[in-house]
C-alpha positions as CSV (number, residue, x, y, z in Angstrom):
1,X,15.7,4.1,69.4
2,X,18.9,1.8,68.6
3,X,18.9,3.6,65.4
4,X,19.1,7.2,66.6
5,X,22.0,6.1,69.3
6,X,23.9,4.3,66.2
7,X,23.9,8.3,64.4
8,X,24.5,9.8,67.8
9,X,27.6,7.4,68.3
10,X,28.3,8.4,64.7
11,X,28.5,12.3,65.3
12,X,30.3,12.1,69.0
13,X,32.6,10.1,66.8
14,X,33.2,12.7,65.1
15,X,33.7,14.9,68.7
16,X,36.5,12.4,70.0
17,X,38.1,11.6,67.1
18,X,41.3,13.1,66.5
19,X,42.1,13.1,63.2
20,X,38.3,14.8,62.6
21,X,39.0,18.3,60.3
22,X,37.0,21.3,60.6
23,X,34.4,19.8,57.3
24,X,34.1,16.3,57.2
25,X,31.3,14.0,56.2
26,X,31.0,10.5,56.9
27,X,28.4,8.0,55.5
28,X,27.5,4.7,57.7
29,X,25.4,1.8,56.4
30,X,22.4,0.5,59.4
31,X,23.4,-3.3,57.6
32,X,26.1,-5.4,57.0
33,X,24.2,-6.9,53.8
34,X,20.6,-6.7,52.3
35,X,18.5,-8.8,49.8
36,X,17.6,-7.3,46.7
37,X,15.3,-4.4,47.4
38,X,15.2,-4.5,50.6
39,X,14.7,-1.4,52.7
40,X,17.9,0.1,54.8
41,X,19.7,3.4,56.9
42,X,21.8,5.6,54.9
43,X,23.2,8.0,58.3
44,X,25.2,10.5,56.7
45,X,27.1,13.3,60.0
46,X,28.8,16.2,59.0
47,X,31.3,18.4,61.1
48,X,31.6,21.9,60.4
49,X,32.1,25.0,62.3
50,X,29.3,26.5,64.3
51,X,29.4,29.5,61.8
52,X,28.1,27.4,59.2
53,X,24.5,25.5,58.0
54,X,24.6,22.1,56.6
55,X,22.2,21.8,53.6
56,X,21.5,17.9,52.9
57,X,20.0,17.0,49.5
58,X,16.2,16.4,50.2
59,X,13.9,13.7,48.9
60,X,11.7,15.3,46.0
61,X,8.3,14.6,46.0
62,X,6.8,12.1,43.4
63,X,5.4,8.9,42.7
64,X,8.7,6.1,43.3
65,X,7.2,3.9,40.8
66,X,7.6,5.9,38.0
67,X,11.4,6.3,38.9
68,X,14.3,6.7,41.6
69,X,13.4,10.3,43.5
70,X,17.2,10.5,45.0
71,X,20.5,8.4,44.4
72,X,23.2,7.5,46.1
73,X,25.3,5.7,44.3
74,X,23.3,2.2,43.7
75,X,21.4,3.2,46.3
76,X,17.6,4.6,46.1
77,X,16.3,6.7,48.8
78,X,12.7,7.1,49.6
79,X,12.7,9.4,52.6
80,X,14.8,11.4,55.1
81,X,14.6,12.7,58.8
82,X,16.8,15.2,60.2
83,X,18.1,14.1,63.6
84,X,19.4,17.4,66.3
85,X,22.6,19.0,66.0
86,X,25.9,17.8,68.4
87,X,27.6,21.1,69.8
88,X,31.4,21.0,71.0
89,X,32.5,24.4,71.5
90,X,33.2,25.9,67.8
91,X,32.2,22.3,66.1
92,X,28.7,21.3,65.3
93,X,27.9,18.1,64.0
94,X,25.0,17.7,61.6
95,X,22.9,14.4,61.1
96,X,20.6,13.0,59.0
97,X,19.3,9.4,58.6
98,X,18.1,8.1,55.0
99,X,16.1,5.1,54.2
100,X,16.3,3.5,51.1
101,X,17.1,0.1,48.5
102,X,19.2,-1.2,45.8
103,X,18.2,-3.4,43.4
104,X,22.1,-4.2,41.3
105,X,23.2,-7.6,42.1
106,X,26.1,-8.9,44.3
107,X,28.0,-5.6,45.6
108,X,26.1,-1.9,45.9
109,X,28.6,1.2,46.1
110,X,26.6,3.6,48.2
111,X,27.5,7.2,48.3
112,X,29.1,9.3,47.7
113,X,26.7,11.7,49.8
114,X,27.3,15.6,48.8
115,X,26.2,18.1,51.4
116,X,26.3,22.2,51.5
117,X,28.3,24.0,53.5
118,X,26.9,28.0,53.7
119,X,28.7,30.2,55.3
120,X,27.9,33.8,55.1
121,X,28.0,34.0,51.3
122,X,30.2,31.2,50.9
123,X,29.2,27.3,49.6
124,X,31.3,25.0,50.1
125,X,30.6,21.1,49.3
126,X,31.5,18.4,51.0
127,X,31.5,14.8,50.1
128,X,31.4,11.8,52.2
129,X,32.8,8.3,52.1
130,X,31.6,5.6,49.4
131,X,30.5,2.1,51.6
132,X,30.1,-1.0,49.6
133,X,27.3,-3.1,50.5
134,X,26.6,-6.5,49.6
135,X,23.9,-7.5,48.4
136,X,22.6,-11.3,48.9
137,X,20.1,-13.4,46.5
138,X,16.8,-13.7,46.8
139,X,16.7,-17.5,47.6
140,X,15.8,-18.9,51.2
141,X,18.5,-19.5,53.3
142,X,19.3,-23.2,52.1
143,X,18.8,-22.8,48.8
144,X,21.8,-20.7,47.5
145,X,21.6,-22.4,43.7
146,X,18.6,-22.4,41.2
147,X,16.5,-25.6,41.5
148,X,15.2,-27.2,38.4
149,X,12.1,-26.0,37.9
150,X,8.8,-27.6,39.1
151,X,6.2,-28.8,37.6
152,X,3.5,-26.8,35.8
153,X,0.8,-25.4,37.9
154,X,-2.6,-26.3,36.8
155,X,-5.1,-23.7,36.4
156,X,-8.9,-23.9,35.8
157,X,-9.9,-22.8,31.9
158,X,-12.4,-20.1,32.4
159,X,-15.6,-20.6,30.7
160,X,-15.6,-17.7,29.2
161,X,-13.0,-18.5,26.7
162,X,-14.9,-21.4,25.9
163,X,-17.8,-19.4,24.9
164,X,-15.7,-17.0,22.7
165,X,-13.8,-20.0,20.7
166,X,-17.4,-21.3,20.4
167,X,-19.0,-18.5,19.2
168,X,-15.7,-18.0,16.6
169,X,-16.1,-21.8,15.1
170,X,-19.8,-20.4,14.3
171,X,-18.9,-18.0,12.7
172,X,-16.2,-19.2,10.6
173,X,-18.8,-22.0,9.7
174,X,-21.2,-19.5,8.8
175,X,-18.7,-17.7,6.9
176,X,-17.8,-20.7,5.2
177,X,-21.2,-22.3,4.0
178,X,-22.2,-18.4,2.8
179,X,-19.3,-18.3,0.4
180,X,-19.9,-22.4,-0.8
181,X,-23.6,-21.1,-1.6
182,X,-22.6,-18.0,-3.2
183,X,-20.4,-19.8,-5.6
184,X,-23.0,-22.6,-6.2
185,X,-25.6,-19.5,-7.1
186,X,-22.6,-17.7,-9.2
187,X,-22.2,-21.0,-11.1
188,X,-25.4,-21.5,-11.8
189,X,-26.2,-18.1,-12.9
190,X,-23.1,-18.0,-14.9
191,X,-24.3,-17.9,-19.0
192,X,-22.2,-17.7,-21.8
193,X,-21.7,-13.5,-22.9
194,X,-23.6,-13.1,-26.1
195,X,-22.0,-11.9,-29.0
196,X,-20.9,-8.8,-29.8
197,X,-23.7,-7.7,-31.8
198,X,-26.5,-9.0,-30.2
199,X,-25.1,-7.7,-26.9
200,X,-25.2,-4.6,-28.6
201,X,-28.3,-4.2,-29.8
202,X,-29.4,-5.3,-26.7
203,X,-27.9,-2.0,-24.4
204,X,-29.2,0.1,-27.4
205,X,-32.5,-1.4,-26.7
206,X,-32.4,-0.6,-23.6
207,X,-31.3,3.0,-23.3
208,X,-34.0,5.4,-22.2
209,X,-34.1,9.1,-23.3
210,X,-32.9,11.2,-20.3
211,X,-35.7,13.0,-19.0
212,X,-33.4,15.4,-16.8
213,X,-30.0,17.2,-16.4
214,X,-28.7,14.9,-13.7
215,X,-29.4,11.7,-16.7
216,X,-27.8,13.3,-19.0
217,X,-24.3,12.2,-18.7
218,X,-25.0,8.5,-17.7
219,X,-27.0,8.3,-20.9
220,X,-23.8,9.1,-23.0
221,X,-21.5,7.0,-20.6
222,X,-23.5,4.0,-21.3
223,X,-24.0,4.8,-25.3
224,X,-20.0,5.4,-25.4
225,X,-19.4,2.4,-23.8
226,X,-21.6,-0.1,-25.9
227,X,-20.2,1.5,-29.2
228,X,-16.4,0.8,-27.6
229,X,-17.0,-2.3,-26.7
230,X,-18.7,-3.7,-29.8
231,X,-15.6,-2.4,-31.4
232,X,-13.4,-3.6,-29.3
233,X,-14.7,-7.0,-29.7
234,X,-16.0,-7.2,-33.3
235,X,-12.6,-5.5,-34.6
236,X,-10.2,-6.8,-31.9
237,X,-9.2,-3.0,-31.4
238,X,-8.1,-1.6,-27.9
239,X,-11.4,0.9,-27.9
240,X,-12.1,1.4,-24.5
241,X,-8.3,2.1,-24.3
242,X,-7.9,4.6,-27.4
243,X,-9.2,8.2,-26.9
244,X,-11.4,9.3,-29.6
245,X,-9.4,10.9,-32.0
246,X,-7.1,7.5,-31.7
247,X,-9.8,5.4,-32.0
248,X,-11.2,7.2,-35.3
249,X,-7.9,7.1,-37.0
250,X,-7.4,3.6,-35.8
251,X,-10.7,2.6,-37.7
252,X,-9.9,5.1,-40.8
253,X,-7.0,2.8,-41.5
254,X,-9.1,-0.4,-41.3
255,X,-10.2,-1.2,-44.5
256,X,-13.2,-3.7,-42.6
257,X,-14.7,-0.8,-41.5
258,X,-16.6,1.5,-44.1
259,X,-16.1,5.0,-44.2
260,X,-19.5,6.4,-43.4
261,X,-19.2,3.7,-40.1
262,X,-16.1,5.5,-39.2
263,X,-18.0,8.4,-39.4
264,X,-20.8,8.0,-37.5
265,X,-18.7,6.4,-34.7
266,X,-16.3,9.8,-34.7
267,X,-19.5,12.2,-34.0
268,X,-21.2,9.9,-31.7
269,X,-17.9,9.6,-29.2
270,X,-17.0,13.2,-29.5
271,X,-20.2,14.5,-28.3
272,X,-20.0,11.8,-25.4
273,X,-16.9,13.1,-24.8
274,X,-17.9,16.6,-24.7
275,X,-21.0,15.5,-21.9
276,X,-18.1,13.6,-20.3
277,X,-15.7,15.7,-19.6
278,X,-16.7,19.5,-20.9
279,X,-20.4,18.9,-19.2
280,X,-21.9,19.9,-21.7
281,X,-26.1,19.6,-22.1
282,X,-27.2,19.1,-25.6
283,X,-31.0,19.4,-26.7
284,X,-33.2,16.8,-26.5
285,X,-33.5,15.9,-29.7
286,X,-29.5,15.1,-30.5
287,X,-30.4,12.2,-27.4
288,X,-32.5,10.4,-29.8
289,X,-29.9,11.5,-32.6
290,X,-27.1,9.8,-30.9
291,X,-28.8,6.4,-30.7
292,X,-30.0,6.2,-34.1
293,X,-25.8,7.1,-35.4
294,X,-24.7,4.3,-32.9
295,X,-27.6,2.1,-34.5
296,X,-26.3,2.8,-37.8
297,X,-22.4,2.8,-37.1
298,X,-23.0,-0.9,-35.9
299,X,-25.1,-2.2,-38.4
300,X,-22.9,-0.8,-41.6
301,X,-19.4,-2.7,-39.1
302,X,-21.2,-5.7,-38.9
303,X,-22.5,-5.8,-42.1
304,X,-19.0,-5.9,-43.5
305,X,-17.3,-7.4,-41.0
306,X,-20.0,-10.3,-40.5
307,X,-21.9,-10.6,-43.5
308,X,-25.5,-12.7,-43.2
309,X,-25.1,-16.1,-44.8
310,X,-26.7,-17.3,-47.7
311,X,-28.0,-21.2,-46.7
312,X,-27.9,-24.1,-49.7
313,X,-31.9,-23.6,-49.6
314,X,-30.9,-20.1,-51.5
315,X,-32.7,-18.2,-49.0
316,X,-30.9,-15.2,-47.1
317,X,-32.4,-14.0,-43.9
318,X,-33.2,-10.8,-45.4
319,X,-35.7,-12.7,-47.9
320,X,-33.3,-12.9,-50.5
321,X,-33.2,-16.2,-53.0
322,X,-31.1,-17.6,-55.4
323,X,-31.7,-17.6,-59.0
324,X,-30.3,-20.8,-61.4
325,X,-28.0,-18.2,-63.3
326,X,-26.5,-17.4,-60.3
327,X,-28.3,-14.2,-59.9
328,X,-30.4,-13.0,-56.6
329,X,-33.7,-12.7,-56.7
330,X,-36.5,-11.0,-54.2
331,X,-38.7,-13.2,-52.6
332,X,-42.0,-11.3,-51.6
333,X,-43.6,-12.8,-48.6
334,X,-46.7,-11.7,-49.8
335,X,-50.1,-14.1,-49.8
336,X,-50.7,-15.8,-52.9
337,X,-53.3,-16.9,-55.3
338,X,-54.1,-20.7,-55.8
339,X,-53.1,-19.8,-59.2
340,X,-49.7,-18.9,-58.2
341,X,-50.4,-15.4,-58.5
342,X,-49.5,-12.6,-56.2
343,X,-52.4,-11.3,-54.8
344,X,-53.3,-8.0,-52.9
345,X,-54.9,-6.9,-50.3
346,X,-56.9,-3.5,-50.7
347,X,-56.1,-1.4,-47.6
């Protein structure tokens, strides 16, 4: 009720006062000084002739939260009411009463408040006043400067982070004695790589024949790989890095390696190569073929490159002895007579 008389007395102000023009708009503030945010009257009056309609700026519609609907200056309205007209002859006098905030600190400069003027098919604009309001802090009366701050509130710890840091130190434990056992196993396990031959003999050994398409090329992966590696350790040479054609030129001009070696090792890659990369599907028979050249491309490198030994006993591992002249002679491991003699067996 005060509030409404305060916008009446504002518009019959208007009425009595004499220096009032024919459009005028004033802006009057419901307080003389607000906290931060807090909530007050934005009464904006406007005299114009009776010919004319006053159009105020409405409040849009929206969620506040996300964002001021309507300024003011540093002032954010959140709602409007349109108070009735004052009539004086040919001057009306318009009201309206807006509620909002401002949130600066120290001083708000509300306004200016812009309101149309339609007259026939004329707009005309008219602004009001700007009203600086002060704005107060926060505190309690009493307590106009910071105090030190307090100290820390205590606050129960909730079990449940308990749990979760519990259930963490398990896991890193877990985590921890699974990778000490792994490495004990790895350790354990952990043999010396056989040499290059025996390692090769071995993956020959254990190459089947590939019974179907789909075997095909892993069958030729595996018997290009052995042959490169062998090389690659017995002759020191970068095999698995060299293409083919590289590779056999490579060995060509290694005078370790003998010719026939070089080769065998040439065809054997090249039709890995062709599996490989062209997909091509040889006959069953070159499967077998393969294996037996990679057989005898290793044998002929390693017997050049790694001779056998002949021990002081004269005795070779391929059965071969000695003679006093400094000759070799074959040793047949035959049964023999108590004579001496070599005796047969009919078969």
């Amino acid at each position: 009720m005060m509030r409404s008389l305060g916008v009446w007395f504002l518009g019959f102000g208007f009425l009595i006062s004499p220096s009032a023009t024919a459009q005028e708009a004033r802006l009057h503030i419901s307080a003389d000084s607000v906290f931060v945010g807090e909530r007050f009257e934005l009464r904006v009056a406007v005299e114009h002739a009776v010919g004319s309609t006053a159009v105020f700026q409405e409040v849009p519609e929206g969620d506040p939260e996300a964002g001021p609907l309507l300024s003011f200056g540093d002032a954010e309205v959140f709602s409007a009411r349109r108070l009735p007209p004052m009539l004086d002859g040919a001057v009306r006098v318009d009201s309206i009463v807006f509620e909002g905030a401002s949130f600066t600190l120290d001083n708000a400069v509300i306004g200016p408040v812009l309101v149309d003027l339609i007259a026939g098919g004329d707009t005309s604009i008219v602004r009001s006043n700007t009203v600086t309001l002060p704005v107060r802090s926060v505190l309690p009366a009493g307590e106009a400067e910071i105090q030190p701050p307090g100290p820390p509130a205590s606050f129960p710890r909730p079990l449940w982070a308990w749990v979760l840091l519990a259930i963490g130190v398990l896991i890193v434990a877990a985590l921890l004695i699974w990778l000490w056992r792994r490495s004990r196993e790895k350790s354990a396990t952990m043999r010396p790589r056989p040499a290059p031959y025996p390692e090769a003999t071995r993956r020959l050994n254990a190459l089947t024949l590939p019974k179907s398409e789909p075997a095909i090329k892993p069958f030729y992966i595996e018997l290009s790989d052995l042959l490169r590696t062998y090389l690659s350790r017995t002759l020191s040479t970068p095999a698995l890095e060299l293409t083919t054609s590289e590779l056999a030129n490579a060995l060509a001009s290694d005078t370790r390696v003998p010719e026939l070696a070089v080769k065998k090792i040439r065809g054997t890659l090249r039709v890995a190569d062709l599996v490989k990369f062209a997909d091509m599907h040889p006959e069953s028979e070159a499967h077998a073929t393969a294996i037996e050249k990679t057989r005898e491309a290793v044998e002929l490198s390693e017997a050049v490159v790694h001779p056998p030994e002949i021990p002081e006993n004269g005795m070779a591992g391929n059965g071969v002895q000695k003679t006093e002249s400094g000759g070799r002679r074959e040793e047949d491991g035959g049964p023999k007579t108590e004579d001496g003699g070599q005796r047969t067996e009919d078969h």
